[in-house]
CHARMM-style PDB file with segment names, atoms N, HN, CA, C and O in Angstrom:
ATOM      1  N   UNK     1       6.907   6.755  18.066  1.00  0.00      PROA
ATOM      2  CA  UNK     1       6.455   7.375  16.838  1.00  0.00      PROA
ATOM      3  C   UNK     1       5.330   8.346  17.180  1.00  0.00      PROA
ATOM      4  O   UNK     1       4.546   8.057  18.084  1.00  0.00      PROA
ATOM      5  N   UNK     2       5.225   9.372  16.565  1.00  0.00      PROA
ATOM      6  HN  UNK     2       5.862   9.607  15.830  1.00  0.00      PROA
ATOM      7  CA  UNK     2       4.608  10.515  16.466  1.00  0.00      PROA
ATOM      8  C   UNK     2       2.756   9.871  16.193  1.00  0.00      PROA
ATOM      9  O   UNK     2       2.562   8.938  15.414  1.00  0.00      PROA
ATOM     10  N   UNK     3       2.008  10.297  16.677  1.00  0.00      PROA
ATOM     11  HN  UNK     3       2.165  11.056  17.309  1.00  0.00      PROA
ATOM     12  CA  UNK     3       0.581  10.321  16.323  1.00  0.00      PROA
ATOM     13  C   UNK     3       0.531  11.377  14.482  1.00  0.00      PROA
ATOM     14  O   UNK     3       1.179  12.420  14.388  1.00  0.00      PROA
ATOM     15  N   UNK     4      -0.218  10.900  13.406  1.00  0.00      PROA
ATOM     16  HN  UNK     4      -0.744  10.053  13.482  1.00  0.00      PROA
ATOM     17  CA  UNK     4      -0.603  11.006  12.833  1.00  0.00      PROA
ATOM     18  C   UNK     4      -1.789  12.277  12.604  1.00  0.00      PROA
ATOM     19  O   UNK     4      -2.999  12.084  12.727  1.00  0.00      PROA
ATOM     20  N   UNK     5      -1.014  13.919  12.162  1.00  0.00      PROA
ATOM     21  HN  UNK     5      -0.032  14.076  12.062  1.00  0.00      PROA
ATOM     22  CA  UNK     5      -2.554  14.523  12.127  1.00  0.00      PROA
ATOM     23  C   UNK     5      -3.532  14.385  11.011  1.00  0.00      PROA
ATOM     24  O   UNK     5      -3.084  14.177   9.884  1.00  0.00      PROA
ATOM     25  N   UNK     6      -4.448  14.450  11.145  1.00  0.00      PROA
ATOM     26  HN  UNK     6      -4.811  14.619  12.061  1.00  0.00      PROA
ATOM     27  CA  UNK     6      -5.599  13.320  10.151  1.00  0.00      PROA
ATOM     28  C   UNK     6      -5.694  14.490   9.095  1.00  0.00      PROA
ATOM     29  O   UNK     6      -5.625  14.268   7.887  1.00  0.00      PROA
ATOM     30  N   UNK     7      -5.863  15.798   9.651  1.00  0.00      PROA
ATOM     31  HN  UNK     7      -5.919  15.979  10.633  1.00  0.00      PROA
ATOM     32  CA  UNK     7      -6.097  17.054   8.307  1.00  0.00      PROA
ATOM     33  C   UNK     7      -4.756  17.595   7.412  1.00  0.00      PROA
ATOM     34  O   UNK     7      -4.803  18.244   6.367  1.00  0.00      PROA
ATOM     35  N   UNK     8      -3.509  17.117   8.161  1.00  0.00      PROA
ATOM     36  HN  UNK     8      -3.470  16.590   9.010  1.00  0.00      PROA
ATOM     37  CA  UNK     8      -2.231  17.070   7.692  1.00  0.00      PROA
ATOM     38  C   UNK     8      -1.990  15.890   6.631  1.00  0.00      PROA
ATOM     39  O   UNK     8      -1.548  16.011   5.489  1.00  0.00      PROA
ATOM     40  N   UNK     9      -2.408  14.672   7.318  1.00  0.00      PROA
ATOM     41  HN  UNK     9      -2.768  14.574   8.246  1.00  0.00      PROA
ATOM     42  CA  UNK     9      -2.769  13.646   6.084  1.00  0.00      PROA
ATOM     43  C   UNK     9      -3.265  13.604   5.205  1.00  0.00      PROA
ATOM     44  O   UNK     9      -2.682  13.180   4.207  1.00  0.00      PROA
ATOM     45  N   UNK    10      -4.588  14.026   5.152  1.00  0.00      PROA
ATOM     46  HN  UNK    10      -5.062  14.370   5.962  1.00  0.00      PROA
ATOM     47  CA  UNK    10      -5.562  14.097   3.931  1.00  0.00      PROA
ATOM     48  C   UNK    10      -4.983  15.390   3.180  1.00  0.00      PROA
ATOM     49  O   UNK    10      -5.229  15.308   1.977  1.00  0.00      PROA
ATOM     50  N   UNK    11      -4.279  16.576   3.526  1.00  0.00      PROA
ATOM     51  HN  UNK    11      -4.079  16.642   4.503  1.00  0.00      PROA
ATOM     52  CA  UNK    11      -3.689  17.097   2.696  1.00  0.00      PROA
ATOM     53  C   UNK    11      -2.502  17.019   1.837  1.00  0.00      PROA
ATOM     54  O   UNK    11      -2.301  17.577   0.758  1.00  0.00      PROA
ATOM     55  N   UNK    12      -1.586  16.052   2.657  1.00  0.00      PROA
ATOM     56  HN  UNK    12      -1.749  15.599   3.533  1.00  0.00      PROA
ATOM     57  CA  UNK    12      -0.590  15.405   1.399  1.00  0.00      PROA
ATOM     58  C   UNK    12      -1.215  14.827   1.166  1.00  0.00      PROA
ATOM     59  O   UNK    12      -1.885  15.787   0.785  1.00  0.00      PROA
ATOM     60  N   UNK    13      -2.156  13.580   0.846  1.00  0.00      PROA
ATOM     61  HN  UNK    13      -1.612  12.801   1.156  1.00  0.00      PROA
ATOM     62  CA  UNK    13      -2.907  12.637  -0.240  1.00  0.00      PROA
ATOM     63  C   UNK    13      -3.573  13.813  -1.184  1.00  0.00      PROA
ATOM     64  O   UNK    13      -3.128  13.917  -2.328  1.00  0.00      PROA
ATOM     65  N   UNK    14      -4.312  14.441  -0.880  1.00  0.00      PROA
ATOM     66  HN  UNK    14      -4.674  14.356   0.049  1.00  0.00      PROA
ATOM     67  CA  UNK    14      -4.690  15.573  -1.834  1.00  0.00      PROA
ATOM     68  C   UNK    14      -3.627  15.656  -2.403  1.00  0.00      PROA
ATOM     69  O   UNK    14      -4.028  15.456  -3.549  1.00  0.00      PROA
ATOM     70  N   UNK    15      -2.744  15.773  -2.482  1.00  0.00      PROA
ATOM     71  HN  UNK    15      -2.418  15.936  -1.550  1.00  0.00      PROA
ATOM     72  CA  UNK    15      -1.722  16.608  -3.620  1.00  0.00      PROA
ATOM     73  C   UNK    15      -0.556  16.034  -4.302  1.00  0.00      PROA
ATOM     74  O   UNK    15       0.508  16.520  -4.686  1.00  0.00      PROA
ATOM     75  N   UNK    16      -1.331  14.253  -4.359  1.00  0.00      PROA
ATOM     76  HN  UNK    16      -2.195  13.858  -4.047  1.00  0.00      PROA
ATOM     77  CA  UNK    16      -0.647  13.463  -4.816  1.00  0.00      PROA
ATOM     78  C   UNK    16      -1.094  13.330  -6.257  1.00  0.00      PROA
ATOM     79  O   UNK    16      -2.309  13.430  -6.428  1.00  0.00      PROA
ATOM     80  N   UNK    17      -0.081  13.055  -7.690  1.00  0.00      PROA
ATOM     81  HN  UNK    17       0.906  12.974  -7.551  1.00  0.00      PROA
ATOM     82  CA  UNK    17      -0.285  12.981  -8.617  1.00  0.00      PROA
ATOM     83  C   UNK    17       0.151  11.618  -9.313  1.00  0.00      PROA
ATOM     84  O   UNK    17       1.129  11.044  -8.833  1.00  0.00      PROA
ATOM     85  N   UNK    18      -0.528  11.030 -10.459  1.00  0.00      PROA
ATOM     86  HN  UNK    18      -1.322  11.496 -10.849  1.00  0.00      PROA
ATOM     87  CA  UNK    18      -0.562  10.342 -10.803  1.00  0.00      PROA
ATOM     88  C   UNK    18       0.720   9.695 -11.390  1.00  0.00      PROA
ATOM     89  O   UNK    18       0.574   8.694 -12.092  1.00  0.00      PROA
ATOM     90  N   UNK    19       2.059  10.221 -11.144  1.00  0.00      PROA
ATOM     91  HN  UNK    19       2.178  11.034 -10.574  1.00  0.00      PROA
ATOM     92  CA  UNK    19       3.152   9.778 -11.404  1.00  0.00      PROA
ATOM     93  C   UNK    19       4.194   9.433  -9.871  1.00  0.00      PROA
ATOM     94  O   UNK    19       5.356   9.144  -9.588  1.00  0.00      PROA
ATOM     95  N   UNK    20       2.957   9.678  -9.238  1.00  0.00      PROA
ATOM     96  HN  UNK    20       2.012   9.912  -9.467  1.00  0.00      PROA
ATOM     97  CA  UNK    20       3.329   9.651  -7.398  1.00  0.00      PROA
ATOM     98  C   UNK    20       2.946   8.231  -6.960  1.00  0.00      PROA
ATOM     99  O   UNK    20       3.039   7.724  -5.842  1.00  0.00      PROA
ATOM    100  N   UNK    21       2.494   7.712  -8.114  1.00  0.00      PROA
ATOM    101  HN  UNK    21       2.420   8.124  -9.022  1.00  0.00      PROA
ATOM    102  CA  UNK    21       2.009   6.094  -7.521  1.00  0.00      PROA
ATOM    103  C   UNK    21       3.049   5.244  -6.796  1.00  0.00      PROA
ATOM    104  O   UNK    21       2.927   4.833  -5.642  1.00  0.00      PROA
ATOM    105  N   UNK    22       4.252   4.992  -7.735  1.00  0.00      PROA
ATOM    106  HN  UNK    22       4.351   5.325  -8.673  1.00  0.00      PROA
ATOM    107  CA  UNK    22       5.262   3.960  -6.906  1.00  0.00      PROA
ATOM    108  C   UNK    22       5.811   4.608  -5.551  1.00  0.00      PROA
ATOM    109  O   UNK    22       6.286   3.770  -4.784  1.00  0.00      PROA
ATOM    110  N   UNK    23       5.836   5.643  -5.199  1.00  0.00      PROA
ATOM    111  HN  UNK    23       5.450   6.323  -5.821  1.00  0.00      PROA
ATOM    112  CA  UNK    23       6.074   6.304  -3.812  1.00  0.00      PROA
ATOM    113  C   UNK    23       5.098   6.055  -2.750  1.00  0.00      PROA
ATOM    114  O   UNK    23       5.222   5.653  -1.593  1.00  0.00      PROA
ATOM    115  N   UNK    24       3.848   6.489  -3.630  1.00  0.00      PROA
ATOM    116  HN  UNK    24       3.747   6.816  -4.570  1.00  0.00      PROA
ATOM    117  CA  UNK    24       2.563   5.935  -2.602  1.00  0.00      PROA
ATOM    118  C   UNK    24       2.314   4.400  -2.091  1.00  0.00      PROA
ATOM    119  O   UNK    24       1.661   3.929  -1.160  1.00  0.00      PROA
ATOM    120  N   UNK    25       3.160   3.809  -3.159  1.00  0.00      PROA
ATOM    121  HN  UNK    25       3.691   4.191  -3.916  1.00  0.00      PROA
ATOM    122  CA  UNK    25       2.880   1.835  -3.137  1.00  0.00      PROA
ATOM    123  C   UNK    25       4.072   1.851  -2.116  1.00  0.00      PROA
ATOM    124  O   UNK    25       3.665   1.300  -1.094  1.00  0.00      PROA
ATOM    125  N   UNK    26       5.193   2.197  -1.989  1.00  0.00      PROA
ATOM    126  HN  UNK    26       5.524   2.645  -2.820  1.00  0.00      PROA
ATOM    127  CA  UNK    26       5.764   2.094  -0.633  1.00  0.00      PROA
ATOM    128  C   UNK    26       5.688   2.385   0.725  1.00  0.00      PROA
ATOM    129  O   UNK    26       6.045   1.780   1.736  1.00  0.00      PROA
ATOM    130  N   UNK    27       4.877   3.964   0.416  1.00  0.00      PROA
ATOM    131  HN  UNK    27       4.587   4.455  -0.405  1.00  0.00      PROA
ATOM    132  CA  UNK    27       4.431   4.115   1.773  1.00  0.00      PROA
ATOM    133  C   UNK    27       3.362   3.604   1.980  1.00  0.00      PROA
ATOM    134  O   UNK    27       3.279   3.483   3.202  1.00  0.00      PROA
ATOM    135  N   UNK    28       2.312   3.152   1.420  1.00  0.00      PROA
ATOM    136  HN  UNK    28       2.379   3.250   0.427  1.00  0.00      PROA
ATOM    137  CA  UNK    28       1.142   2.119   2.446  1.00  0.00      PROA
ATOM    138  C   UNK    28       1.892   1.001   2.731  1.00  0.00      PROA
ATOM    139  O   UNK    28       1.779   0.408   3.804  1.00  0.00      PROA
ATOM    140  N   UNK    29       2.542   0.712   1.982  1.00  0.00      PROA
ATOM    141  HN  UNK    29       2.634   1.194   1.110  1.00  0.00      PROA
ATOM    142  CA  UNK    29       2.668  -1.008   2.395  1.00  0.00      PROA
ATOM    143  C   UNK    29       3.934  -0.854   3.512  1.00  0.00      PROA
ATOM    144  O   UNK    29       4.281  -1.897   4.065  1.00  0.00      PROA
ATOM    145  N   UNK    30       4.531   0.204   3.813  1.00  0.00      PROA
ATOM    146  HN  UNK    30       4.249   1.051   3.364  1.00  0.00      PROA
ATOM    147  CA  UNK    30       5.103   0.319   5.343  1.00  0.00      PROA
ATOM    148  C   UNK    30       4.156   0.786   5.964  1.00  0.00      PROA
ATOM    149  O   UNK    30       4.265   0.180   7.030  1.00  0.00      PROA
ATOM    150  N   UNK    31       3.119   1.568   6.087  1.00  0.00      PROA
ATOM    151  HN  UNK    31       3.031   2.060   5.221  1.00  0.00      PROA
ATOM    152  CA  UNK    31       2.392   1.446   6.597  1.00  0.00      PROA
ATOM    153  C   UNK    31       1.376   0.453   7.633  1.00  0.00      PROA
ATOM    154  O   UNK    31       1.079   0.389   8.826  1.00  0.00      PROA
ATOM    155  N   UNK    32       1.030  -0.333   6.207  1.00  0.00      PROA
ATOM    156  HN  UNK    32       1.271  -0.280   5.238  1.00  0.00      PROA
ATOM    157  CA  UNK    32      -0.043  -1.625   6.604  1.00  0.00      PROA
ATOM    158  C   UNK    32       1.301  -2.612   7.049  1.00  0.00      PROA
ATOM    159  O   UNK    32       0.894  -3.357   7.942  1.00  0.00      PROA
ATOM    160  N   UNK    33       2.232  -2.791   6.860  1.00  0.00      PROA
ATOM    161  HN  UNK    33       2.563  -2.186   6.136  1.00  0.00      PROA
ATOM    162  CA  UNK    33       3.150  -3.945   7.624  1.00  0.00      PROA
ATOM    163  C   UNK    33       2.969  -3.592   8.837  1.00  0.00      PROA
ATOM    164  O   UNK    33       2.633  -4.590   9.473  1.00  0.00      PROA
ATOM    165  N   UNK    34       3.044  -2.212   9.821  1.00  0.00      PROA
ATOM    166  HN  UNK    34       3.317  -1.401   9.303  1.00  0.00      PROA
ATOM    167  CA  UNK    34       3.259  -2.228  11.247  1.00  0.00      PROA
ATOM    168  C   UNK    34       1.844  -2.826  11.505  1.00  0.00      PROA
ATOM    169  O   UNK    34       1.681  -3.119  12.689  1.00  0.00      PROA
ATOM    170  N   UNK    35       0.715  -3.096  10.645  1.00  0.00      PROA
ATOM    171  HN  UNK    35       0.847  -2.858   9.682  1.00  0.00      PROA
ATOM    172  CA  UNK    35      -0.556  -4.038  11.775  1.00  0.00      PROA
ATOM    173  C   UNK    35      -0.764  -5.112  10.954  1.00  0.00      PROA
ATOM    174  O   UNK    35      -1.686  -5.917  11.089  1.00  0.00      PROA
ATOM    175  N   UNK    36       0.298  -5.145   9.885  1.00  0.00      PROA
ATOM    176  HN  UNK    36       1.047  -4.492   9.776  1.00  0.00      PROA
ATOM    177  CA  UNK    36      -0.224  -6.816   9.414  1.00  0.00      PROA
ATOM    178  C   UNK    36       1.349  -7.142   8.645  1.00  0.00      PROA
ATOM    179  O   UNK    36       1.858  -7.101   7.525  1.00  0.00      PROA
ATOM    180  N   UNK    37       1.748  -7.517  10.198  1.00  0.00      PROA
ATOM    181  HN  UNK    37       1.335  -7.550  11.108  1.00  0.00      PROA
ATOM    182  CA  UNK    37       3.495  -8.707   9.473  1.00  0.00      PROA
ATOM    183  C   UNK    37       2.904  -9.057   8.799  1.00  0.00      PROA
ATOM    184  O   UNK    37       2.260  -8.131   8.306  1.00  0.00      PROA
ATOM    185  N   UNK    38       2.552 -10.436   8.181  1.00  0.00      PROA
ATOM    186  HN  UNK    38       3.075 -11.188   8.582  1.00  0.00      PROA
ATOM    187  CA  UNK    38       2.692 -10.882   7.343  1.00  0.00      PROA
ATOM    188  C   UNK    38       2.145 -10.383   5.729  1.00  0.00      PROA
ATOM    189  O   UNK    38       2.316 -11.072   4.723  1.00  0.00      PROA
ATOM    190  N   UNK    39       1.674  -9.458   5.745  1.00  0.00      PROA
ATOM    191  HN  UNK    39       1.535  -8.898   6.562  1.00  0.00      PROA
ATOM    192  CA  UNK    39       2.219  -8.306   4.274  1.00  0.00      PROA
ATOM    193  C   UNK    39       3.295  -8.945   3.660  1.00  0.00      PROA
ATOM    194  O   UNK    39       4.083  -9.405   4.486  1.00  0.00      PROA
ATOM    195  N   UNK    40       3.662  -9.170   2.253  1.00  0.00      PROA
ATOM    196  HN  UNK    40       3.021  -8.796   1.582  1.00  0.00      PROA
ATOM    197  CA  UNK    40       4.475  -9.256   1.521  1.00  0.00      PROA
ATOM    198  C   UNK    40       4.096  -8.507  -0.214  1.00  0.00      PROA
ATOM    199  O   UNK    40       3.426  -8.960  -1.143  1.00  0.00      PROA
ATOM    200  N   UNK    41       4.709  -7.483  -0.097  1.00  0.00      PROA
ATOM    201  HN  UNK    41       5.253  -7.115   0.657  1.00  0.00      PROA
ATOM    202  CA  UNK    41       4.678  -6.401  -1.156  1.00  0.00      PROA
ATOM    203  C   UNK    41       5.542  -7.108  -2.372  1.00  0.00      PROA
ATOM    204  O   UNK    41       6.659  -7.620  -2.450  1.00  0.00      PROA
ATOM    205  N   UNK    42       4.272  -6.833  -3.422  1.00  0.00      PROA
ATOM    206  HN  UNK    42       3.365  -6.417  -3.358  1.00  0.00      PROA
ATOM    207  CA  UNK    42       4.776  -7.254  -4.946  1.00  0.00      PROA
ATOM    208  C   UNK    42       4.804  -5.985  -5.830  1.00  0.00      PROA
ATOM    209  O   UNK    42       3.970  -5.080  -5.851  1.00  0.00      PROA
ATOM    210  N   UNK    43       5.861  -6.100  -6.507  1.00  0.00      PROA
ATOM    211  HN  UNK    43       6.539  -6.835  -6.489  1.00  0.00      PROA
ATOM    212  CA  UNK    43       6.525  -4.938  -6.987  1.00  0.00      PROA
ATOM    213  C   UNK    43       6.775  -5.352  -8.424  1.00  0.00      PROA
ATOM    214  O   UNK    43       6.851  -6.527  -8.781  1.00  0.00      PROA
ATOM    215  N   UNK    44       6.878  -4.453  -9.106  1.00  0.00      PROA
ATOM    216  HN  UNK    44       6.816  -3.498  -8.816  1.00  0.00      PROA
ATOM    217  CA  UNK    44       7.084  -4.616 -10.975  1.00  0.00      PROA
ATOM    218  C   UNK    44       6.303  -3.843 -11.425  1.00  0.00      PROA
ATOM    219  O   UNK    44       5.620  -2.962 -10.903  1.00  0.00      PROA
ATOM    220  N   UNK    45       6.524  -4.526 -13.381  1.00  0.00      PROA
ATOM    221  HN  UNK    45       7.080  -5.241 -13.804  1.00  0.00      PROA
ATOM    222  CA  UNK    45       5.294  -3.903 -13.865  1.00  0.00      PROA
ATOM    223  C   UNK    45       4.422  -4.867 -14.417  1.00  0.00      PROA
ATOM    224  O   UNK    45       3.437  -4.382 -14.973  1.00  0.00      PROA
ATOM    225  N   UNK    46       4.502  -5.964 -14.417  1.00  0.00      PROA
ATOM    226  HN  UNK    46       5.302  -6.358 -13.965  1.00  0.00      PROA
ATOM    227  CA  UNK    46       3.460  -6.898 -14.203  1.00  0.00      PROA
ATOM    228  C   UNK    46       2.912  -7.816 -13.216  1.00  0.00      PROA
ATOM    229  O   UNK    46       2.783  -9.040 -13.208  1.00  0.00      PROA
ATOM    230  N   UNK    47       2.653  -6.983 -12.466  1.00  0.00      PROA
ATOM    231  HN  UNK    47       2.758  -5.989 -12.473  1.00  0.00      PROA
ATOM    232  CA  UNK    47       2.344  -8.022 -11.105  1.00  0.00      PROA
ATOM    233  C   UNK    47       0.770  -7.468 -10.859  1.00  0.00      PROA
ATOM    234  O   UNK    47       0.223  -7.019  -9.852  1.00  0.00      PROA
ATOM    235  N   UNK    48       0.150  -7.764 -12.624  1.00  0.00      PROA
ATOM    236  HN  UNK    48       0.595  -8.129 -13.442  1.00  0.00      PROA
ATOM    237  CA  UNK    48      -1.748  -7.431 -12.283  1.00  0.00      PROA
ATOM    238  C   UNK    48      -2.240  -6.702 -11.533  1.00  0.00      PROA
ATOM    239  O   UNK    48      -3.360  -7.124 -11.246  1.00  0.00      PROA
ATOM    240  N   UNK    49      -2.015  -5.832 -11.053  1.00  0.00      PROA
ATOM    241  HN  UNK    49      -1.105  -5.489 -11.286  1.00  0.00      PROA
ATOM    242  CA  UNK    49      -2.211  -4.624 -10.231  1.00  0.00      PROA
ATOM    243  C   UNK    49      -2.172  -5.385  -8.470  1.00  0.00      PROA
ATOM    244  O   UNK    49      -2.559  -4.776  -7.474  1.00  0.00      PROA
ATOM    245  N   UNK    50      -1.709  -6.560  -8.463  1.00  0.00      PROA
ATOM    246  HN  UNK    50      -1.394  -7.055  -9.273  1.00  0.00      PROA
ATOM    247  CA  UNK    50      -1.187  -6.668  -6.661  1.00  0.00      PROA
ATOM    248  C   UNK    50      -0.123  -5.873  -6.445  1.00  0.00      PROA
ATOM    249  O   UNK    50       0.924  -6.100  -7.051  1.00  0.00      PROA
ATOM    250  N   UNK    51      -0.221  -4.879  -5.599  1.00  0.00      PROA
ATOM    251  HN  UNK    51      -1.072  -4.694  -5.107  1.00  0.00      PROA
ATOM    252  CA  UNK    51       0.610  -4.008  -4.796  1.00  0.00      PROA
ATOM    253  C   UNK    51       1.333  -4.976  -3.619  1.00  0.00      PROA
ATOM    254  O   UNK    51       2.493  -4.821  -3.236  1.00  0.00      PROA
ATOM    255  N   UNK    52       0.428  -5.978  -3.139  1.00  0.00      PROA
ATOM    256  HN  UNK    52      -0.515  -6.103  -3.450  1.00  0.00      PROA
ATOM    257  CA  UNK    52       0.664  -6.759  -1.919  1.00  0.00      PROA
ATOM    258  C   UNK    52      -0.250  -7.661  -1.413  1.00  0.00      PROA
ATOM    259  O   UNK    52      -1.432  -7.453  -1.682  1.00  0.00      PROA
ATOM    260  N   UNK    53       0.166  -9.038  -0.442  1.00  0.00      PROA
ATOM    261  HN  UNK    53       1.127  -9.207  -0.224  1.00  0.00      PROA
ATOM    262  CA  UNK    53      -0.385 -10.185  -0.393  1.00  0.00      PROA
ATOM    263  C   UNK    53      -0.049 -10.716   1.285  1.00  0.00      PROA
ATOM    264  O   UNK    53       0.973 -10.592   1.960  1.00  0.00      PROA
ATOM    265  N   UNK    54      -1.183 -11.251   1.551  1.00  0.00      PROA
ATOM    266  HN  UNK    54      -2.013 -11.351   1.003  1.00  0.00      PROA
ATOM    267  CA  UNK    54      -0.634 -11.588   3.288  1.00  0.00      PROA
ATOM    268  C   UNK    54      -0.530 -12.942   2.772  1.00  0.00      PROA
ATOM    269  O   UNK    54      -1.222 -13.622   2.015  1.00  0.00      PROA
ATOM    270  N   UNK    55       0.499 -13.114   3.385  1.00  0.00      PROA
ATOM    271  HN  UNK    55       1.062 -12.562   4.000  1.00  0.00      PROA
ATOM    272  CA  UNK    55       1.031 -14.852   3.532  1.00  0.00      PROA
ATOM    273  C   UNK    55       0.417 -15.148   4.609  1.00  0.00      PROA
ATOM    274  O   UNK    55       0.138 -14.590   5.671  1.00  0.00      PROA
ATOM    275  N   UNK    56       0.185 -16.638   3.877  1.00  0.00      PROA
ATOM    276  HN  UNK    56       0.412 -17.091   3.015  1.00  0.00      PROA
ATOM    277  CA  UNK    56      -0.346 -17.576   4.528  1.00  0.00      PROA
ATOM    278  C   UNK    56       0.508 -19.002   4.834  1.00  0.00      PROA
ATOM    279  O   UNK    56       1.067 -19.489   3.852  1.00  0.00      PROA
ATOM    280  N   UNK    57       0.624 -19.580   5.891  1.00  0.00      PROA
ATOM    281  HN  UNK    57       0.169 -19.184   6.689  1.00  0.00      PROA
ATOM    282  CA  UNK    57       2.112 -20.444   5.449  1.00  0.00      PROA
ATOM    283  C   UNK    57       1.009 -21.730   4.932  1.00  0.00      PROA
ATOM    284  O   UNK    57      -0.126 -22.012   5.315  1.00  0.00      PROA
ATOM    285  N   UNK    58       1.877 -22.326   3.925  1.00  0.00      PROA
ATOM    286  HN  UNK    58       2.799 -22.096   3.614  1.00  0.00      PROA
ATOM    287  CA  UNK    58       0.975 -23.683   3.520  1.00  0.00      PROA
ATOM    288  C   UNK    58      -0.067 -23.661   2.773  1.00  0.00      PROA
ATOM    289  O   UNK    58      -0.410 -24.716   2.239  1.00  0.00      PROA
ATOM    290  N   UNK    59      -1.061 -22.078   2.483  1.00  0.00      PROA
ATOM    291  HN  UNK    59      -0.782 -21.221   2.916  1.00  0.00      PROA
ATOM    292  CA  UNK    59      -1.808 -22.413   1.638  1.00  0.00      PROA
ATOM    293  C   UNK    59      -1.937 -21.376   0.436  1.00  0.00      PROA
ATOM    294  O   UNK    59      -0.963 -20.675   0.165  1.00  0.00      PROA
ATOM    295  N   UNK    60      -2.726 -21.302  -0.048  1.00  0.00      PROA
ATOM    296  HN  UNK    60      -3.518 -21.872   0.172  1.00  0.00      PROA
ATOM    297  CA  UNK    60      -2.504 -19.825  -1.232  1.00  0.00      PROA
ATOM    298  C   UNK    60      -2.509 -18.663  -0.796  1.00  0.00      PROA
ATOM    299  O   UNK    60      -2.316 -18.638   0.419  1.00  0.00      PROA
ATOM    300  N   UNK    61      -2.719 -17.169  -1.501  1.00  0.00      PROA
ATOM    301  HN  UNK    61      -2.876 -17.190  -2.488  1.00  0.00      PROA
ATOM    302  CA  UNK    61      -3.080 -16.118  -0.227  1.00  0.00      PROA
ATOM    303  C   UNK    61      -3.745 -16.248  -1.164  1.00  0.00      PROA
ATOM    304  O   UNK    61      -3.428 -16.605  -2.299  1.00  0.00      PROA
ATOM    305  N   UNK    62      -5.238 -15.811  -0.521  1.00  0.00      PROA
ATOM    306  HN  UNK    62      -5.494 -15.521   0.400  1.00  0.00      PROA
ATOM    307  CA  UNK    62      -6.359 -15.239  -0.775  1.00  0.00      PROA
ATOM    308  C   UNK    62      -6.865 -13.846  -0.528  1.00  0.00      PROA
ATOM    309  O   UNK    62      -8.041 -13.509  -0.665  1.00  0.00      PROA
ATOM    310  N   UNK    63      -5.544 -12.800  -0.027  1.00  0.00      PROA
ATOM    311  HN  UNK    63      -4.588 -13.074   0.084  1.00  0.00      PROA
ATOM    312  CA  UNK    63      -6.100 -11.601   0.268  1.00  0.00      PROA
ATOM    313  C   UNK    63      -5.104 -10.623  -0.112  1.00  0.00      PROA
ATOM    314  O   UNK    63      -4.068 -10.500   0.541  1.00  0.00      PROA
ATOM    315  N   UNK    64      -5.372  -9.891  -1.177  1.00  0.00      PROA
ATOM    316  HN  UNK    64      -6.214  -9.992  -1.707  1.00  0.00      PROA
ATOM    317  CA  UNK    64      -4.781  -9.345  -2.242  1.00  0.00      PROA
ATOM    318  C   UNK    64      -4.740  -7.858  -1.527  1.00  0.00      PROA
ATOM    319  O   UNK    64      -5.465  -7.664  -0.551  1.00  0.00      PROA
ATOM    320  N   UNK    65      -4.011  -6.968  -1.950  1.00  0.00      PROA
ATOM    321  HN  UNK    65      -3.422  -7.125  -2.742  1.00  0.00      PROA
ATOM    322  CA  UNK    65      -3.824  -5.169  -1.566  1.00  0.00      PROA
ATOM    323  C   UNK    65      -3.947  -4.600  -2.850  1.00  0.00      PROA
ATOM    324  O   UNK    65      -3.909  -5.568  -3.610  1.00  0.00      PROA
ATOM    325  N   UNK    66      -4.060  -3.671  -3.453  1.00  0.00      PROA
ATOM    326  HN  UNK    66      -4.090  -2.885  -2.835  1.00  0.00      PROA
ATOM    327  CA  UNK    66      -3.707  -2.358  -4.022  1.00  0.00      PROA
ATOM    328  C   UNK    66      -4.138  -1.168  -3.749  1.00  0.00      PROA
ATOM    329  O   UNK    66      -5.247  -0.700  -3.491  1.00  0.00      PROA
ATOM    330  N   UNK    67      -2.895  -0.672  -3.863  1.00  0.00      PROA
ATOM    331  HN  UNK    67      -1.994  -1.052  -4.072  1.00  0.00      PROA
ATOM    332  CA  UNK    67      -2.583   0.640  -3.966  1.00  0.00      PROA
ATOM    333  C   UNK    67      -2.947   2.059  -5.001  1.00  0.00      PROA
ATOM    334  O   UNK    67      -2.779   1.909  -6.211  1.00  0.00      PROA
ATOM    335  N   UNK    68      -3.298   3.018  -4.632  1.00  0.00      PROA
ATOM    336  HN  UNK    68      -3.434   3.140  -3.649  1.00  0.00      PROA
ATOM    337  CA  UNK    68      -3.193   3.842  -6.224  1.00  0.00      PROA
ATOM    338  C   UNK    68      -3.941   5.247  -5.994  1.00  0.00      PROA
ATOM    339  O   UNK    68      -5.006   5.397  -5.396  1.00  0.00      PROA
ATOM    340  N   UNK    69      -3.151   6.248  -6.599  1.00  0.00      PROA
ATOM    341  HN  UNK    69      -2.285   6.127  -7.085  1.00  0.00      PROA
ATOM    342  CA  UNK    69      -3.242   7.412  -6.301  1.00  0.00      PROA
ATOM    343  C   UNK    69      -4.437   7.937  -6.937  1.00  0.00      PROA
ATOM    344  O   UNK    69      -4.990   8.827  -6.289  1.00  0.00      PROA
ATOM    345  N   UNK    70      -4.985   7.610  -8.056  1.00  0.00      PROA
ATOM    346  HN  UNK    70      -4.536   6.888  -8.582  1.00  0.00      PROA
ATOM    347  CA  UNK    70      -5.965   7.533  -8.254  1.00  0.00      PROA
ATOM    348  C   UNK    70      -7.527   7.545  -8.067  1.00  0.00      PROA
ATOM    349  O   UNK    70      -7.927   6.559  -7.448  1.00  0.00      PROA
ATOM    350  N   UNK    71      -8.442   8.376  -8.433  1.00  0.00      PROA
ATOM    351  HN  UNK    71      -8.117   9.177  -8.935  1.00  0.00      PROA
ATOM    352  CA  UNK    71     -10.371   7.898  -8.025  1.00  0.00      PROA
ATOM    353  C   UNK    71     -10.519   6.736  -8.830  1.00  0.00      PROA
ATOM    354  O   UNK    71      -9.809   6.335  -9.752  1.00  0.00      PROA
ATOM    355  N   UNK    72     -11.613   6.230  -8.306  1.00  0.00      PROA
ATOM    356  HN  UNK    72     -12.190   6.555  -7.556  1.00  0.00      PROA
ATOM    357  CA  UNK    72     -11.899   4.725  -9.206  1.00  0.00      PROA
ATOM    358  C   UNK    72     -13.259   5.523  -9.583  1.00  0.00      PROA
ATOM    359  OT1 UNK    72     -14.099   5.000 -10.315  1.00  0.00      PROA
TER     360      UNK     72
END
């Protein structure tokens, strides 16, 4: 796989719009899977704003993702 150019990046995120969200919720979370298998992406429209959750085997997850094209 290709190295990542960082000013090529930040310019498609720049020019992402707010109806670009569910595209963006797929590409991080292929993203973040190649350094964290155990990622498991939650999808809908009620899933409380978890985008995604690392499993844990046996106990709850405690470490939540979201996503969003959006400034906070």
């Amino acid at each position: 796989m290709r190295p990542i150019i960082r000013e090529r990046f930040e310019f498609a995120l720049s020019q992402l719009k707010p109806e670009d969200g569910f595209g963006f919720e797929q590409f991080m979370n292929s993203l973040l899977i190649r350094e964290i298998p155990d990622l498991r992406p939650v999808g809908g429209i009620h899933d409380v704003g978890i985008d995604a959750f690392v499993y844990q085997s046996g106990r709850d997850s405690e470490v939540f993702v979201q996503h969003s094209v959006t400034t906070s």
